[in-house]
C-alpha angles and dihedrals in degrees: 000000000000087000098124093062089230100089136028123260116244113041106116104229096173142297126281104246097167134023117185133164128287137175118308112319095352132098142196128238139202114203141196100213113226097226123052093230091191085073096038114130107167138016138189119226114198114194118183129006126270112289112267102238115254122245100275110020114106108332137099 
């Protein structure tokens, strides 16, 4: 969800298939991951966000 200010929102990690209980407000959940990482060839690190433009490049 990007909420936690750590990661982006919008990258599809997996799908929730089991939620229990946990401690205090915590739970624990169970997930389908939404790649099959035991046929994974090639992946794509991103570390940092796109540049903010500068005053006076291409804007208006």
């Amino acid at each position: 969800s990007g909420l936690d200010g750590i990661y982006p929102g919008g990258f599809k990690v997996g799908s929730v298939t089991r939620v229990g209980d946990g401690e205090g407000l915590q739970k624990r959940i169970e997930i389908t991951t939404a790649v099959d990482f035991w046929t994974l060839e090639e992946v794509l690190v991103l570390l940092a966000g796109p540049a903010e433009d500068e005053p006076g490049e291409g804007g208006s």
